[in-house]
DRENPA-3360 file (N, C-alpha, C; in nm, 2 decimals, always signed):
BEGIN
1 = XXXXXXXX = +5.44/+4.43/+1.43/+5.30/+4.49/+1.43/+5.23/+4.46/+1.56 ~ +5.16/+4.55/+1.60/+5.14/+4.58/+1.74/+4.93/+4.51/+1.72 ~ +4.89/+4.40/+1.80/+4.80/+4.36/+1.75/+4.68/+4.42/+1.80 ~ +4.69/+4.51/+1.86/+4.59/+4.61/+1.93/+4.57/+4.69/+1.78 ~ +4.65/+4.74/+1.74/+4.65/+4.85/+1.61/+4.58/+4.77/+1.52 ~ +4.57/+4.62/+1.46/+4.52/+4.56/+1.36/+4.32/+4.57/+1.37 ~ +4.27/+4.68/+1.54/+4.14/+4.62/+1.51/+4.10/+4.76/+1.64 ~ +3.99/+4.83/+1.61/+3.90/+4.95/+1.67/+3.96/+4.90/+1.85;
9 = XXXXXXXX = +3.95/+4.98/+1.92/+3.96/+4.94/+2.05/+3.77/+4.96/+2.09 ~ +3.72/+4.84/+2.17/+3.64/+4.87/+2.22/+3.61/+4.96/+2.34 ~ +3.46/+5.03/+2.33/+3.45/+5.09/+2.43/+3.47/+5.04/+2.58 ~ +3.57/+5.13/+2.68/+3.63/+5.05/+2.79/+3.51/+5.02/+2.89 ~ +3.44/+4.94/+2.96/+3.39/+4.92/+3.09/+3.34/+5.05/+3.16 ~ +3.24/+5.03/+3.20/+3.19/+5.18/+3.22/+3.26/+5.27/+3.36 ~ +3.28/+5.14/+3.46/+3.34/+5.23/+3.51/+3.48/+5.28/+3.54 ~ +3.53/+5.23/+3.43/+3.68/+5.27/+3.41/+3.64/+5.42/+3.35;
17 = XXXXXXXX = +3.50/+5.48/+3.29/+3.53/+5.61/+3.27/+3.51/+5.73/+3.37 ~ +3.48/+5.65/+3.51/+3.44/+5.70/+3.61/+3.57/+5.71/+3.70 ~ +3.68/+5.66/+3.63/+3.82/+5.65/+3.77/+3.89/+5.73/+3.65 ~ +3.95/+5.88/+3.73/+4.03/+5.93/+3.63/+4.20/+5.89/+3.59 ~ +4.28/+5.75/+3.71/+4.38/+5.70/+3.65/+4.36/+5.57/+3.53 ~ +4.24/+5.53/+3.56/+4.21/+5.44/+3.47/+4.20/+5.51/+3.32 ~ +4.11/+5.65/+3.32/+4.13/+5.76/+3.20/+4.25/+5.80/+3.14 ~ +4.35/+5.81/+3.26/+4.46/+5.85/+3.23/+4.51/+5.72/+3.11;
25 = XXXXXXXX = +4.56/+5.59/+3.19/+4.60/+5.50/+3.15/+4.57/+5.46/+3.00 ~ +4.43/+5.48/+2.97/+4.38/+5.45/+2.84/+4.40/+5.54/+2.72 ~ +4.44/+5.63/+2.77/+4.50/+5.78/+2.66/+4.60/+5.71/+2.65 ~ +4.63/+5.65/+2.72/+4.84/+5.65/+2.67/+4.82/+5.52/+2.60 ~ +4.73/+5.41/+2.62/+4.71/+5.34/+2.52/+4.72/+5.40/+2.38 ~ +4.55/+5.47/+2.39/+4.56/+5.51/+2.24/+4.63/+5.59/+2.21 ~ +4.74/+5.68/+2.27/+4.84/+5.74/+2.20/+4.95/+5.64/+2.17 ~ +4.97/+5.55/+2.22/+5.06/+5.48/+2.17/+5.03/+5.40/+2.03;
33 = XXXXXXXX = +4.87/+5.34/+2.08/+4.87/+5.33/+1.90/+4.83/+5.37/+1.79 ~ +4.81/+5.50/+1.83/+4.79/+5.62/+1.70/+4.95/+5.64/+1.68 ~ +5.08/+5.63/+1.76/+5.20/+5.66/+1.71/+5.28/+5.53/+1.63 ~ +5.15/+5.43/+1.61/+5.19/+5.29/+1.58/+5.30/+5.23/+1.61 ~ +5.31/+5.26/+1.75/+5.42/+5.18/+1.83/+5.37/+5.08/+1.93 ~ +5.44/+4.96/+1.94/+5.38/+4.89/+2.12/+5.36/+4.97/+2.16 ~ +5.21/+4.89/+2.23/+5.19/+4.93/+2.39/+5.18/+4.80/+2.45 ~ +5.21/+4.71/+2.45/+5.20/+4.63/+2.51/+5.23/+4.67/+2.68;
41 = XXXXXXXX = +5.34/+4.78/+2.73/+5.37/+4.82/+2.86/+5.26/+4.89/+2.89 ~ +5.17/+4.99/+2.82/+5.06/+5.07/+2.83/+4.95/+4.94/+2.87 ~ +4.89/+4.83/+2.83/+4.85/+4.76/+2.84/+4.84/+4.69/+2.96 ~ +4.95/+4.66/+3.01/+4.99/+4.57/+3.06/+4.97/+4.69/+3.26 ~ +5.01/+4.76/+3.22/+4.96/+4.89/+3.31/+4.80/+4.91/+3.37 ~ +4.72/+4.90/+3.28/+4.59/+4.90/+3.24/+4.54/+4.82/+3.32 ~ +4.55/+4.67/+3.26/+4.52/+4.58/+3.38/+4.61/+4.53/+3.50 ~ +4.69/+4.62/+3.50/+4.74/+4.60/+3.68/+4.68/+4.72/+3.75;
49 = XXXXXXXX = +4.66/+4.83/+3.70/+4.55/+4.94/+3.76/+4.42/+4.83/+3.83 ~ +4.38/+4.76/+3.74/+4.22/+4.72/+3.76/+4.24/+4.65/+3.87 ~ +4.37/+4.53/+3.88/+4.37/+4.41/+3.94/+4.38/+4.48/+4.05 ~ +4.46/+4.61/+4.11/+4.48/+4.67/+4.21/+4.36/+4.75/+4.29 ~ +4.30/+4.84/+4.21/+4.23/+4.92/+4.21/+4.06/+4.89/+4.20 ~ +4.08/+4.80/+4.11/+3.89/+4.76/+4.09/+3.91/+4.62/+4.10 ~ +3.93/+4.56/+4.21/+3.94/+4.39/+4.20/+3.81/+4.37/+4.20 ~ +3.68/+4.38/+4.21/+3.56/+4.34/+4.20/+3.54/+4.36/+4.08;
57 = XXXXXXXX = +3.61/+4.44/+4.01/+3.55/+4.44/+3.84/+3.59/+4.35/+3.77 ~ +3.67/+4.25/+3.81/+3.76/+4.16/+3.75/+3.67/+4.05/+3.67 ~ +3.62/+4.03/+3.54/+3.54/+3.91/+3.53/+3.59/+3.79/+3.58 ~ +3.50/+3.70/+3.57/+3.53/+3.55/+3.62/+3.63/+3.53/+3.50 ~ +3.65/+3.39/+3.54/+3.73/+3.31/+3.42/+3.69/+3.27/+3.34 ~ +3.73/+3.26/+3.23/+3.71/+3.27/+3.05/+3.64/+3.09/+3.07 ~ +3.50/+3.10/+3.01/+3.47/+2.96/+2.95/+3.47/+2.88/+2.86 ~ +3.51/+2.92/+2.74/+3.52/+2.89/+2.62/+3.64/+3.00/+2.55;
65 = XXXXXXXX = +3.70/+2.92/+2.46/+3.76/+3.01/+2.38/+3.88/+3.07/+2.44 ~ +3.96/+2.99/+2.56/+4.08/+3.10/+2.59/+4.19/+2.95/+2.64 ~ +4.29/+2.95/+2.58/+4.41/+2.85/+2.62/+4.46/+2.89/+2.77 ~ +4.42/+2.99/+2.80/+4.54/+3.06/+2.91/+4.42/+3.04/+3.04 ~ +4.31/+3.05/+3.04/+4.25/+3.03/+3.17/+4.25/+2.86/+3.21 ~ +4.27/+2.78/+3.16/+4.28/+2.64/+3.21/+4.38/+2.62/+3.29 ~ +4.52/+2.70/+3.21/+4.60/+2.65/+3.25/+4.64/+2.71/+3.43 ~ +4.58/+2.88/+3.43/+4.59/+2.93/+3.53/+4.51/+2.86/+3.62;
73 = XXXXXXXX = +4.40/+2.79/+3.63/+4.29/+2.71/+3.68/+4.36/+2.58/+3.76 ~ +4.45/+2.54/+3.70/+4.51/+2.43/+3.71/+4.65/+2.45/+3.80 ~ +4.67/+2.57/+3.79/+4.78/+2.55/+3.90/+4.78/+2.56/+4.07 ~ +4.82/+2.53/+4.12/+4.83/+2.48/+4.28/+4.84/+2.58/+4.37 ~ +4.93/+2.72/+4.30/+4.96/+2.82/+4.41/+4.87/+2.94/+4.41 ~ +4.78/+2.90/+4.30/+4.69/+3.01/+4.31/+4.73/+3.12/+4.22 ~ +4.72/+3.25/+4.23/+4.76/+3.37/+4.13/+4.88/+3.45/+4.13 ~ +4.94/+3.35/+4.20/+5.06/+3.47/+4.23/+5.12/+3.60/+4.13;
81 = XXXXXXXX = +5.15/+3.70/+4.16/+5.16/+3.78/+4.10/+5.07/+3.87/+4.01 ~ +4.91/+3.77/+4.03/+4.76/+3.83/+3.99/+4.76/+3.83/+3.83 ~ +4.84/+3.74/+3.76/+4.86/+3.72/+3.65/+4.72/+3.72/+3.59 ~ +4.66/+3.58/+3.61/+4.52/+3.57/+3.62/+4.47/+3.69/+3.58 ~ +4.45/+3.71/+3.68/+4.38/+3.85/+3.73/+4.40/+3.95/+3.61 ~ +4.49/+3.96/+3.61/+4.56/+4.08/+3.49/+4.46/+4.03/+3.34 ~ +4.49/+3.92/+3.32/+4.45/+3.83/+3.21/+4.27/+3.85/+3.19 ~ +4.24/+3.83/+3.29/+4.07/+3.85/+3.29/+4.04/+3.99/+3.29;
89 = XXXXXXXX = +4.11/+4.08/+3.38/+4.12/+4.23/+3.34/+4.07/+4.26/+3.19 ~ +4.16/+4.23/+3.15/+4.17/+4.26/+2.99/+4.12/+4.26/+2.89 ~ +4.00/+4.20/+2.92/+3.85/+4.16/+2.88/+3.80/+4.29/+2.89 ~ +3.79/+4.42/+2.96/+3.71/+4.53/+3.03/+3.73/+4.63/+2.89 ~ +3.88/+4.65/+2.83/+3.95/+4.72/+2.75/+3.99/+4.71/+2.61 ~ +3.98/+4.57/+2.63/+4.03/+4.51/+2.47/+3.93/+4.41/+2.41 ~ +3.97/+4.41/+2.25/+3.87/+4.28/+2.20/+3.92/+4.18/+2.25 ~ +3.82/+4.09/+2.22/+3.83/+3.98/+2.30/+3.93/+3.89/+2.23;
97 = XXXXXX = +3.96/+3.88/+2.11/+4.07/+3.82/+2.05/+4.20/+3.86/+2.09 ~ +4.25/+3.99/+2.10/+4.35/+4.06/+2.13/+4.37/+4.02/+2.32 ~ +4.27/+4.03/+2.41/+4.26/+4.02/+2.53/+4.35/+3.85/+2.59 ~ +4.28/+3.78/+2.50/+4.28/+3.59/+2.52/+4.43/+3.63/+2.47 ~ +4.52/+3.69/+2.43/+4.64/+3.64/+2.35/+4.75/+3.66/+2.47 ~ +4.72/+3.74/+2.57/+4.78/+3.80/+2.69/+4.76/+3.78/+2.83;
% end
């Protein structure tokens, strides 16, 4: 079961409806989960668009309530790969329970 499908997608960040690849991107979300299949690759797409594309839209890091920003906080080399990044993205598109899980 695909955990995005168990719960409404919130409305995305406003100006993701102002960039038409970020538009793009988000269709193919919800066609993926109106076909109730993963998107986890759709997803994962989504916020590498942003981390690329909108790095100033990126929120800060999670202060409460996320196992995954301490640990990124805590490492030495910084973001490599913009994981991070991707991870706080994900906040813009998804609920916040589904977002923290990624």
């Amino acid at each position: 079961m695909d955990p995005v499908g168990a719960q409404p997608l919130p409305p995305p960040a406003p100006f993701m409806l102002g960039c038409r690849e970020c538009v793009r991107l988000l269709r193919e979300v919800a066609d993926t989960v109106a076909a109730d299949t993963s998107c986890l690759a759709e997803l994962h797409a989504v916020a590498r668009h942003i981390v690329e594309d909108h790095p100033d839209q990126i929120p800060a890091a999670h202060t409460r309530d996320c196992d995954r920003c301490p640990a990124y906080a805590a490492r030495n080399d910084g973001d490599p790969g913009q994981l991070w990044a991707e991870h706080r993205a994900r906040d813009l598109f998804l609920p916040e329970a589904v977002a923290r899980l990624l």
